[in-house]
Backbone as a ProteinNet text record, in pm:
[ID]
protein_1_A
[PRIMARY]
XXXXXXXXXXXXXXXXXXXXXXXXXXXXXXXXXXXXXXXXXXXXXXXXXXXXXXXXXXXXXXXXXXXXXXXXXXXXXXXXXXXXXXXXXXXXXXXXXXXXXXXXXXXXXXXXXXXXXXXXXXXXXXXXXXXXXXXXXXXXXXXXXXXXXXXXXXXXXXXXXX
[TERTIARY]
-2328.8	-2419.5	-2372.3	-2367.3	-2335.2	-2447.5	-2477.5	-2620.2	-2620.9	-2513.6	-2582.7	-2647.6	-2679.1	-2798.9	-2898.6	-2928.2	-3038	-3084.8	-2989.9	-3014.5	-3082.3	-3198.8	-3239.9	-3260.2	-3297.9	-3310.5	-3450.7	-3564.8	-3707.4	-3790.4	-3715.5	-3774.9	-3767.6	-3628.3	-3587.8	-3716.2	-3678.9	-3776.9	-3903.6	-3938.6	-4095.3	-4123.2	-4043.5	-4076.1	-4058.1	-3938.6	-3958.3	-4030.8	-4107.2	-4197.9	-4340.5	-4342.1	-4484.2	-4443.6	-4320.2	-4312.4	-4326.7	-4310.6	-4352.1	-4496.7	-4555.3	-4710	-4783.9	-4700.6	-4725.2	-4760.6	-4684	-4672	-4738.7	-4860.7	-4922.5	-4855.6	-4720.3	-4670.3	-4721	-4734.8	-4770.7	-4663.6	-4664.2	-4555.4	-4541	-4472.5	-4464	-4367.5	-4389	-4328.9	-4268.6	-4171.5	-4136.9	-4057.4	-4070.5	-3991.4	-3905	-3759.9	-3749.1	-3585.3	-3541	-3351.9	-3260.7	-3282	-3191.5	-3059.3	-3049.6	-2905.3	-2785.3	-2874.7	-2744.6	-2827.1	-2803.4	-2859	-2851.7	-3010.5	-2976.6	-3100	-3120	-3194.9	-3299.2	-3379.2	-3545.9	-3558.3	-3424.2	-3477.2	-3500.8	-3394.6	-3390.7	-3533.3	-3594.1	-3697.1	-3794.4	-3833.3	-3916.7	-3949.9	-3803.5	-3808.2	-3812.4	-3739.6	-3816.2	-3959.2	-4037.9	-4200.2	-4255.8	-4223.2	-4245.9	-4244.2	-4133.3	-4141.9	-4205.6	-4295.9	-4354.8	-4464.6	-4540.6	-4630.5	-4682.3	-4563.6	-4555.7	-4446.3	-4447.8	-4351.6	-4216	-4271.8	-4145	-4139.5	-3990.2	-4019.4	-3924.8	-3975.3	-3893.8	-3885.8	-3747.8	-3756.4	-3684	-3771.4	-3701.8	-3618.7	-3543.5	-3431.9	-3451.4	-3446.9	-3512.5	-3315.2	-3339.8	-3191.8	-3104.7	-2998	-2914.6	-3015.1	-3025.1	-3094.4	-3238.8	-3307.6	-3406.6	-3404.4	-3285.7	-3268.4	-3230.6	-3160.4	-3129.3	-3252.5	-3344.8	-3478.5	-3574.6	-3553	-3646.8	-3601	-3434.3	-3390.7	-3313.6	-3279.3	-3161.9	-2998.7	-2997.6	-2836.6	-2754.2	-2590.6	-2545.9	-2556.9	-2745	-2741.1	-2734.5	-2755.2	-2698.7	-2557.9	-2568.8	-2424.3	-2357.5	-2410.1	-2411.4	-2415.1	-2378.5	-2417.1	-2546.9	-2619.9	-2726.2	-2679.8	-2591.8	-2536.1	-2504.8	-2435.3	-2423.6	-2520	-2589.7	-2747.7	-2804.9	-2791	-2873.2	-2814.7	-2659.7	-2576.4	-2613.3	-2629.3	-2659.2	-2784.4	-2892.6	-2976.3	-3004.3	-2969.8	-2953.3	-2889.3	-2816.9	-2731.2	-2830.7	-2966.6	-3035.2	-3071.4	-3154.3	-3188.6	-3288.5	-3421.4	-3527.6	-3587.8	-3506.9	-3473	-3476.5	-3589.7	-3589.5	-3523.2	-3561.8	-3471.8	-3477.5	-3409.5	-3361.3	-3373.3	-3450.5	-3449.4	-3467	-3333.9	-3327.9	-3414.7	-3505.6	-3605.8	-3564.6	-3606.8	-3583.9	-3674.2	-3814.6	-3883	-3910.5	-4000.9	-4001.1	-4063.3	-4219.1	-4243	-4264.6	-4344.9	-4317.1	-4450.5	-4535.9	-4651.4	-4613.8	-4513.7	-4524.6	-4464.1	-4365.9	-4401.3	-4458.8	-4547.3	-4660.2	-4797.3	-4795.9	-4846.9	-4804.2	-4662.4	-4558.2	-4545.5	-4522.1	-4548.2	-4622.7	-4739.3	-4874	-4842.8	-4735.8	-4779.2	-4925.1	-4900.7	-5030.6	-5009.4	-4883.3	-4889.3	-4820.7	-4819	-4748.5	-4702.3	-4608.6	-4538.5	-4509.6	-4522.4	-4497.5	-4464.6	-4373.9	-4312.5	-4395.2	-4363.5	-4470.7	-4478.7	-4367.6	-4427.2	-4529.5	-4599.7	-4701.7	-4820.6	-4976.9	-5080.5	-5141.7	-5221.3	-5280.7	-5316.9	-5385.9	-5437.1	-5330.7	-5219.5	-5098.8	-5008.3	-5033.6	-4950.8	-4942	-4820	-4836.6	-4896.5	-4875.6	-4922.4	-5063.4	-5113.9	-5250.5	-5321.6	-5404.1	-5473	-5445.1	-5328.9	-5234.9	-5296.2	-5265.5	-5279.5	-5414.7	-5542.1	-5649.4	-5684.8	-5658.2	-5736.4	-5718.5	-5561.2	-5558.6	-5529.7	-5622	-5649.9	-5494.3	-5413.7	-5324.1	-5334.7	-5305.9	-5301.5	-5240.7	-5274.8	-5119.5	-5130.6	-4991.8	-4980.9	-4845.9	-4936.5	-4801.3	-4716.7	-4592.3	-4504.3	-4366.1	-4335.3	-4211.6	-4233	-4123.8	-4171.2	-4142	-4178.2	-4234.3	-4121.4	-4112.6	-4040.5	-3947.1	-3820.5	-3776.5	-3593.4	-3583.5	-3463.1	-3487	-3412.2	-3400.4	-3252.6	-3267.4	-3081.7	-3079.7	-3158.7	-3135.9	-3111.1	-3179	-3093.4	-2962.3	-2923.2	-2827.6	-2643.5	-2733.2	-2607.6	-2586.1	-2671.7	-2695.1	-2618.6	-2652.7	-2568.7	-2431.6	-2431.7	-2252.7	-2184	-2248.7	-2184.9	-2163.3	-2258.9	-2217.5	-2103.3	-2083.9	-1954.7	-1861.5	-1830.6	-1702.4	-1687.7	-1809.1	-1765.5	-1719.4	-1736.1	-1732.7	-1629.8
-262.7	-261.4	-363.8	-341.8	-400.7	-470.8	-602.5	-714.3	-701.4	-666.2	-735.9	-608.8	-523.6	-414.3	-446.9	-530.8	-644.6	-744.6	-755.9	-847.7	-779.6	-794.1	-711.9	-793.8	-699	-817.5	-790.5	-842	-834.2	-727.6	-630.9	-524.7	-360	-369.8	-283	-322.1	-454.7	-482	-448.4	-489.2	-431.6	-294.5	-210.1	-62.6	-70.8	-83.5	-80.6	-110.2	-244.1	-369.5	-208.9	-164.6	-80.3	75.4	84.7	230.2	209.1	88	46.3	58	-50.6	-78.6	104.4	176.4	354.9	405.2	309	399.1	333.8	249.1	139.9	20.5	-38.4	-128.2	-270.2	-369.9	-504.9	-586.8	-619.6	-702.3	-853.8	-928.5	-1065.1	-1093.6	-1187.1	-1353.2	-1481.1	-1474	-1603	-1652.1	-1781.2	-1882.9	-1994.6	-1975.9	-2146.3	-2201.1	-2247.1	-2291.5	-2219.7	-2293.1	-2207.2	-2260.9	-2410.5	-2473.6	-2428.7	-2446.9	-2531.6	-2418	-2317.8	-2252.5	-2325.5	-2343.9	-2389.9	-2350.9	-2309.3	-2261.9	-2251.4	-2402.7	-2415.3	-2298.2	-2224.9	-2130	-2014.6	-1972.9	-1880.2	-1816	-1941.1	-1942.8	-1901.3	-1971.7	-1961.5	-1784.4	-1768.8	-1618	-1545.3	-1541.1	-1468.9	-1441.7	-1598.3	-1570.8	-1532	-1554.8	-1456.2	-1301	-1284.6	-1128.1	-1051	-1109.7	-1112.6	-1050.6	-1124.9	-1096.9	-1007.6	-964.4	-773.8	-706.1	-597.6	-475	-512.2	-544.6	-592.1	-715.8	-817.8	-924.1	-976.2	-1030.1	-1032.5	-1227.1	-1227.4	-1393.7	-1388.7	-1477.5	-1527.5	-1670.3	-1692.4	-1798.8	-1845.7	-1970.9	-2040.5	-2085.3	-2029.8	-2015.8	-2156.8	-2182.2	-2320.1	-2400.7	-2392.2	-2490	-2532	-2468.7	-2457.2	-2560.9	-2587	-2587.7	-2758.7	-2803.3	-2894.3	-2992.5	-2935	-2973.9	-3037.2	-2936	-2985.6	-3064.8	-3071	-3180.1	-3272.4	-3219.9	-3354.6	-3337.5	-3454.5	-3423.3	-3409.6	-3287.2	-3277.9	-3157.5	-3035.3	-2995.1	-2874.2	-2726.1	-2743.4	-2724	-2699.4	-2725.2	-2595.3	-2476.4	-2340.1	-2275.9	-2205.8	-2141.8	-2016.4	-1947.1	-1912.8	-1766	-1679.3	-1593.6	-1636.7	-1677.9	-1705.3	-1720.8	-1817.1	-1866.2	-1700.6	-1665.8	-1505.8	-1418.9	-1413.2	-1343.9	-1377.6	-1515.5	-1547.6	-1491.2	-1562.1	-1467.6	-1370.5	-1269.7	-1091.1	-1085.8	-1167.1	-1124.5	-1121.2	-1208.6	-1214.2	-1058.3	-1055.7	-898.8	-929.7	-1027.7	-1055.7	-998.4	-999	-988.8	-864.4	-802.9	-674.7	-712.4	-807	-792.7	-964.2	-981.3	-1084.2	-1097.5	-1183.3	-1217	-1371.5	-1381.8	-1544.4	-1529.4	-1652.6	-1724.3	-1785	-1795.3	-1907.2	-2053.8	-1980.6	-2126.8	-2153.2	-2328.7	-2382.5	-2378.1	-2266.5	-2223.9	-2065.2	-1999.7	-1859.6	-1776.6	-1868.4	-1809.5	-1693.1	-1677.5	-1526.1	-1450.6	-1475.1	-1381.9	-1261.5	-1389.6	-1363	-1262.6	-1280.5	-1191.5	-1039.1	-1041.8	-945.9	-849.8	-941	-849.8	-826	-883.2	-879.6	-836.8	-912.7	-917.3	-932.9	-870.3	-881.9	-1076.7	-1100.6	-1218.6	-1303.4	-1436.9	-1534.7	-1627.2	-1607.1	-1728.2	-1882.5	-1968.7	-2074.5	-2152	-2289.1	-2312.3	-2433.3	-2486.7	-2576.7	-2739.4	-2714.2	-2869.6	-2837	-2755.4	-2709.6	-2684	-2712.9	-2661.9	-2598	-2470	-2367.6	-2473.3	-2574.7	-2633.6	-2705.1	-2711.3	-2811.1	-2667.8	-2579.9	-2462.7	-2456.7	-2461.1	-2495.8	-2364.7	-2264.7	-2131.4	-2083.1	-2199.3	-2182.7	-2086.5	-2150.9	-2093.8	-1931.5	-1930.1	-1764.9	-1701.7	-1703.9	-1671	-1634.7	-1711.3	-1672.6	-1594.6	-1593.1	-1544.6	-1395.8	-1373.3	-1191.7	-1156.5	-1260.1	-1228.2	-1222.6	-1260.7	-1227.2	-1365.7	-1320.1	-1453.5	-1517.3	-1661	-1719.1	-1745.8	-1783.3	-1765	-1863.3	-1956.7	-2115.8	-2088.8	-2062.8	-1983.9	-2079.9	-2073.2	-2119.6	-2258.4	-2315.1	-2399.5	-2561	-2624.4	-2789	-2823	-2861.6	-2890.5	-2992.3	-2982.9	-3095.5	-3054.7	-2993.9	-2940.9	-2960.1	-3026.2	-3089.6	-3075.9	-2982.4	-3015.4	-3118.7	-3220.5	-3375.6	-3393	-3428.4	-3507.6	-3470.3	-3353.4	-3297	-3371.8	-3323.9	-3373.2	-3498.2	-3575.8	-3775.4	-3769.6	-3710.6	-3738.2	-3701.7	-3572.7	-3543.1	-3618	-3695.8	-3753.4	-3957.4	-3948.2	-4085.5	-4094.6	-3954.5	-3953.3	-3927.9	-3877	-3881.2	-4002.7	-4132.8	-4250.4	-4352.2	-4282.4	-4375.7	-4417.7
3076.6	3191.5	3293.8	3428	3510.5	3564.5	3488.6	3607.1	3711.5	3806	3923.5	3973.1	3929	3960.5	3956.6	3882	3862	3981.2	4029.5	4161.7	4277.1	4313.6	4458	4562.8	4659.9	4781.7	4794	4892.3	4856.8	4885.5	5012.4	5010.4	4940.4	4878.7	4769.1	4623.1	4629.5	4520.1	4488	4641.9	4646.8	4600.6	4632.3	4682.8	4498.9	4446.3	4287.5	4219.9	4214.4	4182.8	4165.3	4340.8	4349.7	4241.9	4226.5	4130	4005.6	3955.5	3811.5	3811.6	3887.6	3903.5	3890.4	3970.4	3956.9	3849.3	3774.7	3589.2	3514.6	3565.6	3463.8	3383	3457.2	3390.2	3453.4	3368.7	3401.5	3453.8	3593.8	3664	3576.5	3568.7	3528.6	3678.5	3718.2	3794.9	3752.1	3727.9	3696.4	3771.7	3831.3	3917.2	3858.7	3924.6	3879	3988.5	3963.5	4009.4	3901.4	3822.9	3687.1	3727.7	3785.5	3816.1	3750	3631.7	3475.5	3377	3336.2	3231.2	3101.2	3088.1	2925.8	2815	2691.6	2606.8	2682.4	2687.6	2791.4	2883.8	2951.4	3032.1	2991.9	2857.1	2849.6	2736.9	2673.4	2629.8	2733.4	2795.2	2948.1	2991.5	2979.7	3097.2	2964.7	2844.1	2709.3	2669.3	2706.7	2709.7	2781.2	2897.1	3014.9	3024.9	2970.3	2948.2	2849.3	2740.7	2649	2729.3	2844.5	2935.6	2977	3013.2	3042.3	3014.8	3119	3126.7	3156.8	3299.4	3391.7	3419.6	3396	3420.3	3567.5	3640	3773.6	3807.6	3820.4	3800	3981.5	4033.6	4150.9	4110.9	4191.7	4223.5	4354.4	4333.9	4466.5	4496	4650.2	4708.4	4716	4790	4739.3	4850.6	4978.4	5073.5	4984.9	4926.5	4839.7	4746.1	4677	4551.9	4589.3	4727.3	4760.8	4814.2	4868.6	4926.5	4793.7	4691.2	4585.4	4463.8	4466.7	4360.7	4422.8	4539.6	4611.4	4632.2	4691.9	4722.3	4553.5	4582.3	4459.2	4417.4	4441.8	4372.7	4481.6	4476.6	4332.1	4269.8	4119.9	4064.9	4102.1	4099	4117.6	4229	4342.3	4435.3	4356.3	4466.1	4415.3	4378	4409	4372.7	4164.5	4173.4	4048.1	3947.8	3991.3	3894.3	3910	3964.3	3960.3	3898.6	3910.1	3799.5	3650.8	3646.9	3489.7	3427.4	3511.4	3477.7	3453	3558.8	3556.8	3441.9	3357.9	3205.5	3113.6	3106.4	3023	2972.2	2850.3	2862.7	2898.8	2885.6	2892.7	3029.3	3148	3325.7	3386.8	3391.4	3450.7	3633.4	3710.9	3829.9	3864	3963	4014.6	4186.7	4241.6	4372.9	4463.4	4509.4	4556.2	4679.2	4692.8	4782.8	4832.6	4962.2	5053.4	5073.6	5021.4	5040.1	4901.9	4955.5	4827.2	4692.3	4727.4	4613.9	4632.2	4533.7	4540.4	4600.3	4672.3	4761.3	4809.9	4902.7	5011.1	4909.3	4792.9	4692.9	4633.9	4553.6	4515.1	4589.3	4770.4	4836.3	4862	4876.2	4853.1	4748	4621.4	4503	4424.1	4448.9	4381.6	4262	4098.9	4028.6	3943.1	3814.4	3766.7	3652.7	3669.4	3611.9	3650.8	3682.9	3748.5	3587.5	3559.9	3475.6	3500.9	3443.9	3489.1	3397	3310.7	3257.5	3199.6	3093.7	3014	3090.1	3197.8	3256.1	3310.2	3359.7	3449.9	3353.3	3413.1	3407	3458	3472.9	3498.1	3635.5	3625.5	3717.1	3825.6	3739.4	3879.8	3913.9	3869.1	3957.5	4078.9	4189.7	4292.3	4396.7	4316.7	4362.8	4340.8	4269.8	4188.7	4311.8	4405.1	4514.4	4527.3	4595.5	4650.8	4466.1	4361.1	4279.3	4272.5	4234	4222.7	4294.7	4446.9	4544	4519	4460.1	4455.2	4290	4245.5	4075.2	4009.1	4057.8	3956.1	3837.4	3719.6	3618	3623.7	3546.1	3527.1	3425	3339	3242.4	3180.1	3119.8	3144.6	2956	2988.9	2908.1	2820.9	2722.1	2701.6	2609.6	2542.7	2458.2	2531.7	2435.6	2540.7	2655.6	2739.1	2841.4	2769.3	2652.6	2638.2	2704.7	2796.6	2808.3	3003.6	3028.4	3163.2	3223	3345.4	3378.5	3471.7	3495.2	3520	3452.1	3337.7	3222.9	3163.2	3189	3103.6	3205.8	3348.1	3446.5	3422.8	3414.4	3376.6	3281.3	3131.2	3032.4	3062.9	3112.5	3125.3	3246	3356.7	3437.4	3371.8	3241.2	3222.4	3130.5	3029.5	2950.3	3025.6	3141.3	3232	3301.1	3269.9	3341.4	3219.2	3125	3018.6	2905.7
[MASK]
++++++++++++++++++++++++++++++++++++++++++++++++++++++++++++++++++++++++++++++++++++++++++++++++++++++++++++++++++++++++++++++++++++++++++++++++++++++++++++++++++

């Protein structure tokens, strides 16, 4: 199978996103960078897809990705981090964002579930609001947050100083 079929852009998506929703399938949402792929994610977007039918992970784009972790990152251009992903099987589609969280999204594709990752609480979701207002759930997914690609870059940038 060729992933990057997997990759859409947002208005292809939509129109797909609404032909699933056609057939009674349950949308899932999941957001993240996905810099540095490592287990924590692939756990994440595994429980996520548990959720529902279809699981659709946005990728917050490189200007994105630089705004919310800083200079350096990211390690990946955003093409790529989306290729990886799209490899998962867990990944029904793939779509890079431009802003910083997944509000106009979320208005866009009116999933029936918003995923969100175990650093988060139902209550610190930054989408919380946009979410309630058009009922979609949320649904905080994946096992304890002990997998960090800060920490991972820290560790591998102090054994190349060391």
């Amino acid at each position: 199978m060729d992933t990057r079929s997997k990759i859409v852009a947002l208005q292809p998506l939509t129109a797909k996103v609404n032909g699933h929703k056609t057939r009674g399938e349950r949308i899932v949402l999941a957001n993240g960078c996905f810099d540095v792929l490592h287990v924590g994610h692939v756990r994440y977007l595994e429980a996520a897809r548990r959720e529902g039918d279809v699981l659709v992970v946005a990728i917050n784009s490189d200007q994105s990705v630089r705004t919310l972790k800083g200079e350096g990152r990211p390690i990946l251009p955003a093409s790529a981090r989306a290729r990886l992903v799209a490899g998962l099987a867990a990944v029904t589609y793939v779509v890079i964002f431009e802003e910083a969280d997944v509000t106009r999204l979320l208005s866009l594709l009116r999933p029936d579930i918003h995923a969100k990752g175990t650093d988060y609480t139902v209550e610190t979701v930054p989408e919380r609001e946009t979410a309630v207002r058009l009922g979609i759930q949320i649904a905080i997914v994946g096992d304890p947050k002990q997998h960090s690609t800060r920490e991972l870059l820290t560790r591998l940038r102090s054994h190349s100083h060391g």
